[in-house]
C-alpha positions in Angstrom: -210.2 -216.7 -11.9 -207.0 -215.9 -13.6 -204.1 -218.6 -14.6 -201.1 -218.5 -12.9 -198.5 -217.3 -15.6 -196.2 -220.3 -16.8 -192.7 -221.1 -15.7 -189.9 -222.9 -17.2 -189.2 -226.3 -16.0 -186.3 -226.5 -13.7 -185.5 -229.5 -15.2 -185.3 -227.9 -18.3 -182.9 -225.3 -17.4 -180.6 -227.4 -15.8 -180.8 -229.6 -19.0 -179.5 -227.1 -20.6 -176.9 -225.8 -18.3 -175.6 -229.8 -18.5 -175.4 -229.4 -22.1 -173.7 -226.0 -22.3 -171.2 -227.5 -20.0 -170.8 -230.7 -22.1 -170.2 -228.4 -25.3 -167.7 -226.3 -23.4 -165.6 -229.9 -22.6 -165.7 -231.3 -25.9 -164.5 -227.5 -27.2 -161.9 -227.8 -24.3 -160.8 -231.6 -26.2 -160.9 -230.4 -29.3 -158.3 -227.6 -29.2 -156.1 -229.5 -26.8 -155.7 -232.6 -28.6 -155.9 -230.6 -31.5 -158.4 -233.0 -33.4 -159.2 -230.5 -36.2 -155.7 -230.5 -37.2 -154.8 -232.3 -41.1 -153.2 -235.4 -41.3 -150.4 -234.7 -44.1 -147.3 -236.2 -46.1 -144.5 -234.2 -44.1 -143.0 -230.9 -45.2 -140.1 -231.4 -47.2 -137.3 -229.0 -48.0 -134.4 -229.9 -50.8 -132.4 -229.1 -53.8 -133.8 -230.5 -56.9 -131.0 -233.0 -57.8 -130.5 -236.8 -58.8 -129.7 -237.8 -54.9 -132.8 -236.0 -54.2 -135.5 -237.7 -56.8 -133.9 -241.1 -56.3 -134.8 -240.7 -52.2 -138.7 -239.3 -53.5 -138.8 -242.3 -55.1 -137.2 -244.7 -52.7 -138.7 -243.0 -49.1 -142.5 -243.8 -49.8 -142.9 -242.3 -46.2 -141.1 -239.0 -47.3 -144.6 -238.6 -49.6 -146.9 -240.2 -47.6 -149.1 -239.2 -45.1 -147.9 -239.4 -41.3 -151.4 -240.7 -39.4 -150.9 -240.4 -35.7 -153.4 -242.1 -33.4 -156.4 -240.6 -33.7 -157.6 -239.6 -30.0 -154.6 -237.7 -29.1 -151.6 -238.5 -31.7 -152.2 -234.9 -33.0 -151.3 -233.7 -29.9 -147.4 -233.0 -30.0 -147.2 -232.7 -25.9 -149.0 -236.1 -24.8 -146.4 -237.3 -28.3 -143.7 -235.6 -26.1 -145.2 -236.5 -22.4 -145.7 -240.7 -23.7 -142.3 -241.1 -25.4 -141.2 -239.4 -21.5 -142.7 -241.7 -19.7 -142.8 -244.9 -21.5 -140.5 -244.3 -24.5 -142.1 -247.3 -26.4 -145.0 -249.9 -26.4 -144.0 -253.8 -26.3 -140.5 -252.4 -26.4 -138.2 -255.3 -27.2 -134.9 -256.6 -26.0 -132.0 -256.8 -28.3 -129.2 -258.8 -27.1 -125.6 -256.5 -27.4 -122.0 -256.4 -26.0 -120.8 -253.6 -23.8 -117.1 -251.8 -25.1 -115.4 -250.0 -22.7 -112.8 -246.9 -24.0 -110.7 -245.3 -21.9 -110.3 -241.5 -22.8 -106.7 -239.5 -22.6 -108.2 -237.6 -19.2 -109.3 -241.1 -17.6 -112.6 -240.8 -18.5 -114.6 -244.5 -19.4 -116.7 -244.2 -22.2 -119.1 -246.9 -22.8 -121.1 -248.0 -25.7 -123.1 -251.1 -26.5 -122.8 -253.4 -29.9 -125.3 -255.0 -31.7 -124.7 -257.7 -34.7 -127.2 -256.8 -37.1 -130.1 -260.0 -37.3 -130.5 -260.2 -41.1 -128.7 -259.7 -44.9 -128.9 -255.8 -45.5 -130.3 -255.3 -48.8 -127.5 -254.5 -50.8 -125.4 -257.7 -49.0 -123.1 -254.8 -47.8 -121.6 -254.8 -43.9 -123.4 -251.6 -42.5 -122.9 -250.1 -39.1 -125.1 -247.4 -38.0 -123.3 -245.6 -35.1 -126.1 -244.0 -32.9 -126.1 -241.2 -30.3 -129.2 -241.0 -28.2 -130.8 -238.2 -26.7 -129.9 -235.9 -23.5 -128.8 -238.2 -20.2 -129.8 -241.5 -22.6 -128.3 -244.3 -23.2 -128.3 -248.5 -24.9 -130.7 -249.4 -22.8 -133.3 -246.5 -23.2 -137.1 -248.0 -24.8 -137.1 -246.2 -27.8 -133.5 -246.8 -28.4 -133.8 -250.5 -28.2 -137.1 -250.5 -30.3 -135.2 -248.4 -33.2 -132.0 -251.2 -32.3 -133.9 -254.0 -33.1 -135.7 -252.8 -36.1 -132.5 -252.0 -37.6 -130.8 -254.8 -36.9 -133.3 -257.1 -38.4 -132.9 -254.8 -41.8 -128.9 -255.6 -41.8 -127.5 -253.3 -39.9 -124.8 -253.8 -37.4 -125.8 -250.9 -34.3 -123.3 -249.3 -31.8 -125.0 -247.4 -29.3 -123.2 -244.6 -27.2 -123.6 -244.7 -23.4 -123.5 -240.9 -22.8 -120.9 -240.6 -19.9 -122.6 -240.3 -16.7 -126.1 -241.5 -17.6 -125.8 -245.6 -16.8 -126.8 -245.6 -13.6 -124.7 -248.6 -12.8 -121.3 -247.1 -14.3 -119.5 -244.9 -12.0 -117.6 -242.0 -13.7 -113.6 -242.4 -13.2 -113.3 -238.9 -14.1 -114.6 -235.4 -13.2 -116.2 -234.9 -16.3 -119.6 -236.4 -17.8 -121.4 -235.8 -20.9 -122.0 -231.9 -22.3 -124.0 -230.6 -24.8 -121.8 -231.0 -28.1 -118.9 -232.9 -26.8 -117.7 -235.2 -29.3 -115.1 -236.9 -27.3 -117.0 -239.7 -26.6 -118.8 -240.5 -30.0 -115.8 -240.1 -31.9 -113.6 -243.0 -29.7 -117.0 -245.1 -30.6 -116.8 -244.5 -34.4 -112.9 -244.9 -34.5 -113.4 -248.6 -32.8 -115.9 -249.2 -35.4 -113.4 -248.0 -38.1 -110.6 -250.8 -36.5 -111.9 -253.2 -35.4 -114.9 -253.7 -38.9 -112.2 -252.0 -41.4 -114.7 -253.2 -44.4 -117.8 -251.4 -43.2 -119.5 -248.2 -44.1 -121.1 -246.0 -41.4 -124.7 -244.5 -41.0 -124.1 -241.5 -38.7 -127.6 -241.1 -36.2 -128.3 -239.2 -33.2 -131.8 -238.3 -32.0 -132.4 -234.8 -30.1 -129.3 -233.5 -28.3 -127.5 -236.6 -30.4 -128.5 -234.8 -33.5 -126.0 -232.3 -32.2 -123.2 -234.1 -31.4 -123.4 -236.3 -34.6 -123.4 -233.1 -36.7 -121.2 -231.1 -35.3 -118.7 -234.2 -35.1 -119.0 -234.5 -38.7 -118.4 -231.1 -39.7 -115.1 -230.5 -37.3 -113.2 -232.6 -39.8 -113.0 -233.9 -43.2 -111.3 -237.1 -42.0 -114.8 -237.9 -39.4 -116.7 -237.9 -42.7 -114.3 -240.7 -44.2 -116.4 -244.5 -44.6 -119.9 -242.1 -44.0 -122.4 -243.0 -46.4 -125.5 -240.7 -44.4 -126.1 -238.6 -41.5 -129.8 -238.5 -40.1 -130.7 -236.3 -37.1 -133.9 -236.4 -35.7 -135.4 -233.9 -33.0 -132.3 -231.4 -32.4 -132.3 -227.4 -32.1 -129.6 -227.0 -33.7 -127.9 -223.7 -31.4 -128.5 -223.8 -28.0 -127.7 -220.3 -27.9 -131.0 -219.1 -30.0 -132.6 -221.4 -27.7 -131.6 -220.3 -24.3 -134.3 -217.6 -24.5 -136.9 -219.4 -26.3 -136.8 -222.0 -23.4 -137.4 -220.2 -20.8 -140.6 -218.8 -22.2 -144.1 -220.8 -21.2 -145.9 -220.7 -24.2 -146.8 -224.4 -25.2 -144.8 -224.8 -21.7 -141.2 -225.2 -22.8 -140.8 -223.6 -19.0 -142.2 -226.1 -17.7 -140.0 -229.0 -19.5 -137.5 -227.2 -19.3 -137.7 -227.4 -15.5 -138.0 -231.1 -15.1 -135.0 -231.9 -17.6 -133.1 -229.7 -15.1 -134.7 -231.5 -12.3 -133.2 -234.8 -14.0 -129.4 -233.4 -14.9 -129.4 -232.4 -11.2 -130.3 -235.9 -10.0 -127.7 -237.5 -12.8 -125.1 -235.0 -11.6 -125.7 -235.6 -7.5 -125.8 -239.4 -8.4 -122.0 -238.9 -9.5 -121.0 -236.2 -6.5 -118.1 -237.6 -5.6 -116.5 -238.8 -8.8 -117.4 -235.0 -9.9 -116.8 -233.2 -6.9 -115.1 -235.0 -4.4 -112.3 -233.8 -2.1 -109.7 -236.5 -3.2 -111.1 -235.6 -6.4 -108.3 -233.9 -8.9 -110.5 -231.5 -10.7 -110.0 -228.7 -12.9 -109.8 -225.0 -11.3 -113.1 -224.5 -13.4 -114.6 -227.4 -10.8 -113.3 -226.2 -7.6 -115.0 -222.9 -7.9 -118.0 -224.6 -8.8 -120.4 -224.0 -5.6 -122.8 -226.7 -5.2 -125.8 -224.9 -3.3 -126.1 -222.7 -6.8 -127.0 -226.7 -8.5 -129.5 -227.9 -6.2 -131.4 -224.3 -6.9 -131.2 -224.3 -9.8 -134.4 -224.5 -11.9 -133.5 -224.5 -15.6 -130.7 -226.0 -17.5 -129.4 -223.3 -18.1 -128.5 -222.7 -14.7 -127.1 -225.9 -14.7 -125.2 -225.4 -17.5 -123.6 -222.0 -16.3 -122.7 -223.5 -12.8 -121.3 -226.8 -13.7 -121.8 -228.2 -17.7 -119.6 -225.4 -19.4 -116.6 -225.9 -16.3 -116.2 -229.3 -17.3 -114.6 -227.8 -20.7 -113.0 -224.6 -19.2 -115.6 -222.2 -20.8 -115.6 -218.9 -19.5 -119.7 -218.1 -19.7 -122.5 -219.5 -21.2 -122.3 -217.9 -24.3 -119.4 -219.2 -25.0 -120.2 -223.0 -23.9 -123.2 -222.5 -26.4 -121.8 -221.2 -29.3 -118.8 -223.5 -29.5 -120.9 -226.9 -28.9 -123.7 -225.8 -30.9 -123.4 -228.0 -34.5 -125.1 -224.9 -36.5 -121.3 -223.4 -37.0 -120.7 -227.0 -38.6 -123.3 -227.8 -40.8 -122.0 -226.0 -43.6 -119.1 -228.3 -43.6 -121.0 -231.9 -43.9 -120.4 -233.4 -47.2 -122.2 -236.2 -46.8 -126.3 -236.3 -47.5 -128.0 -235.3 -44.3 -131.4 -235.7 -43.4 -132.6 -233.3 -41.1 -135.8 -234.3 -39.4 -138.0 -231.7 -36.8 -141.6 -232.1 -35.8 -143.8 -229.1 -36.4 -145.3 -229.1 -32.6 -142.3 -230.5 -30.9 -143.0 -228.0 -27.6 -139.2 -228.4 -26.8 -137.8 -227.1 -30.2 -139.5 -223.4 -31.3 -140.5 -222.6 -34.6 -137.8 -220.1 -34.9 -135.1 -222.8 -34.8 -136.1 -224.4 -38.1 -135.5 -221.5 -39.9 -131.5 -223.2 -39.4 -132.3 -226.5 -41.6 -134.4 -224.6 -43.8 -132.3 -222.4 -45.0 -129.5 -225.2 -45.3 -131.2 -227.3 -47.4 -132.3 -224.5 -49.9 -127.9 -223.8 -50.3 -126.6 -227.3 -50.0 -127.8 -230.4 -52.5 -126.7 -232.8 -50.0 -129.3 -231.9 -47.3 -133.3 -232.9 -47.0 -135.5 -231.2 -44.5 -138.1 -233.3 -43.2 -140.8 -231.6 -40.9 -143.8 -233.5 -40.2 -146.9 -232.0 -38.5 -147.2 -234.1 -36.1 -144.7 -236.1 -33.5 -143.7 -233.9 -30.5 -140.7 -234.7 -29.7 -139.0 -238.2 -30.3 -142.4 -239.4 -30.2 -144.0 -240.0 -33.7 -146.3 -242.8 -32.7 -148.4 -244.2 -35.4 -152.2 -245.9 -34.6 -155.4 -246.6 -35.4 -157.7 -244.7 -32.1 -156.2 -245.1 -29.1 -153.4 -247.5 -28.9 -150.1 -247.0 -30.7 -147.9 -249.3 -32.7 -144.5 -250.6 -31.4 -142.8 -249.1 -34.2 -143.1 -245.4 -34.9 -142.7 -243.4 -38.0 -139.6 -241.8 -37.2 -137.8 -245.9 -36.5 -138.9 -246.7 -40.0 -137.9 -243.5 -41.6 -134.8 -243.9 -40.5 -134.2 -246.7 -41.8 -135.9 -246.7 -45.1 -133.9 -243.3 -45.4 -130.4 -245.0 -44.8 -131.5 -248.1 -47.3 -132.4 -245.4 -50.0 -128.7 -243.9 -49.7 -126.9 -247.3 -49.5 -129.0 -248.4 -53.0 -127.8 -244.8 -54.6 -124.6 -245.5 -53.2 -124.6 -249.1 -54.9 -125.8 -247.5 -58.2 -122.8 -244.9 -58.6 -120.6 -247.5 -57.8 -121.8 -249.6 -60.7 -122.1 -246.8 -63.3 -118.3 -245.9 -62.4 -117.3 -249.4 -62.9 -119.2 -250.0 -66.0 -117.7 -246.6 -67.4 -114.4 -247.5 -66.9 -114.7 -250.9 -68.5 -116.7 -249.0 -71.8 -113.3 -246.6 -71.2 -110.9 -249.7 -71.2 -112.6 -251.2 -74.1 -112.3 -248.4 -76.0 
């Protein structure tokens, strides 16, 4: 009798189809949360000069490694996506004053004041004068976390309010915050200027901040007057480069870009009446604007187009994005600048930091600071799974603005010492 040929054992095969399938979801993990990816010192980009060394020396995090959270910190969307949705972890609650500035159109422009907590390190009065990102405001997580922070390393904070984005203040004006209007942050800093005429200023402004604080700096000598630094974190530096870059999906800058406009469009409807009310006096720019075209729209630049640039009297789009883009401006800031990007921040494309880099290789003043890692306003720091309160970028920014007030200190010293060698002799 002959024997029945043998057969694999289902069991067996299925086995093996489980693992197959198991290999195919870790390879899935691995490339999304990018896990083979380096943990590095960031990228830095600078003239070799004195200013330069001293802050090598005095930023131990400018040569040290940045080490997100293991699991998915190399990830720059969930970066992006958790600093969205949650801005901070154990966020804390710093205690401030609300100012309130009426503008020459009628506009109210608020920003919030915080006393700084502690002795700053050189015993000087510092304010840090802050812009926060698009639509943000005092009261945003991540704002308050970097608040606090600084104001327990000496610092007195003032926070802009961006006009329109407190949902609790109503606009007394038809006009809110744009793109690189200045308006606002520059009544902030000149109250700071009266009202503490013995402090110095460290200029900050995180992602579309980044822009207004630079391009207020550069449209005038006089704004750079008291400014001991400028540090802007996350920005894209010309929003007309970006237009088309933003409306492409790779690493899904569509889709952000679609939810950001589905946010300006709930911000702007919040403040329909104020904006475009009939006992409204608005601008002829305003009363052509037709309303049905905003609550279509899909991308900010649509929004932009159809109601941002009319608040200003632009005639297109081009010309709303090359007049309150900083990049026209950055040539003009005296002051040391640190410029500071994230390598796979989806928001900002690669082709943008081509801008800061090639700054910083012409002016001596400027340090370009590109991490691998950090998305976009995110830069959480970790062990595994759980991030820290503070991030990389708060403590950056504020080892990067001590550095510059100690180099500050030092000139001052040598120049008095030289003149009393010179009066001796």
């Amino acid at each position: 009798m002959n024997a029945m040929p043998e057969t694999p054992e289902l069991p067996a095969v299925f086995d093996g189809v489980k693992l197959a399938a198991v290999a195919a979801v870790l390879y899935v993990i691995v490339r999304c949360l990018n896990l083979k990816s380096p943990t590095a010192p960031p990228e830095l980009y600078f003239q070799d000069s004195g200013l330069s060394r001293f802050l090598l020396k005095s930023c131990p995090l400018l040569t040290k490694e940045y080490i997100p959270p293991l699991i998915w910190g190399k990830s720059g969307h969930i970066q992006t996506a958790l600093y969205g949705k949650m801005g901070r972890v154990s966020s804390p609650h710093p205690y401030g004053q609300r100012k309130f500035i009426t503008m020459i159109d009628g506009a109210t422009s608020t920003f919030d004041l915080f006393e700084p907590l502690a002795e700053h390190c050189i015993g000087d009065d510092i304010t840090m004068v802050i812009c926060p990102g698009i639509a943000n405001h005092s009261e945003k997580q991540y704002i308050r976390t970097f608040v606090d922070y600084a104001q327990k390393n000496g610092y007195r904070c003032a926070v802009l309010n961006h006009l329109g984005a407190l949902p609790n203040i109503e606009l007394t004006s038809p006009r809110m915050f744009t793109y690189g209007c200045t308006w606002e942050f520059g009544a902030m800093v000149s109250y700071i200027r009266k009202m503490y005429p013995l402090t110095q200023l460290v200029v900050v402004g995180f992602s579309l901040g980044g822009n207004i604080v630079c391009k207020y700096l550069g449209e005038t000598q006089a704004n750079q007057e008291r400014v001991l630094c400028c540090v802007s974190v996350c920005q894209g530096y010309s929003a007309l480069r970006a237009q088309e870059t933003f409306m492409q999906w790779d690493h899904c800058r569509r889709f952000y870009n679609f939810l950001m406009a589905d946010n300006m469009k709930k911000i702007i409807l919040s403040h329909r009446q104020a904006l475009f009310g009939d006992r409204v006096k608005k601008p002829q720019f305003l009363e052509d604007t037709d309303l049905s075209r905003l609550y279509t729209a899909t991308s900010l630049m649509q929004i932009d187009d159809n109601v941002m640039r009319k608040f200003h009297g632009y005639n297109s789009l081009k010309e709303y994005y090359e007049e309150e883009s900083c990049m026209r401006y950055l040539h003009r800031i005296y002051v040391p600048l640190m410029l500071v990007n994230a390598a796979d921040d989806p928001l900002v494309h690669e082709s943008l930091l081509t801008i800061p880099k090639s700054l910083s290789e012409k002016r001596e003043n400027v340090m370009f600071v590109l991490p691998l890692h950090g998305g976009h306003l995110g830069f959480f720091e970790g062990a595994v799974l759980f991030p820290e309160p503070l991030t990389w970028m708060d403590k950056l920014v504020v080892q990067y603005a001590d550095a510059i007030c100690q180099w500050e200190q030092n000139k001052l010293q040598c120049s008095d010492t030289e003149q009393v060698e010179a009066d001796l002799e």
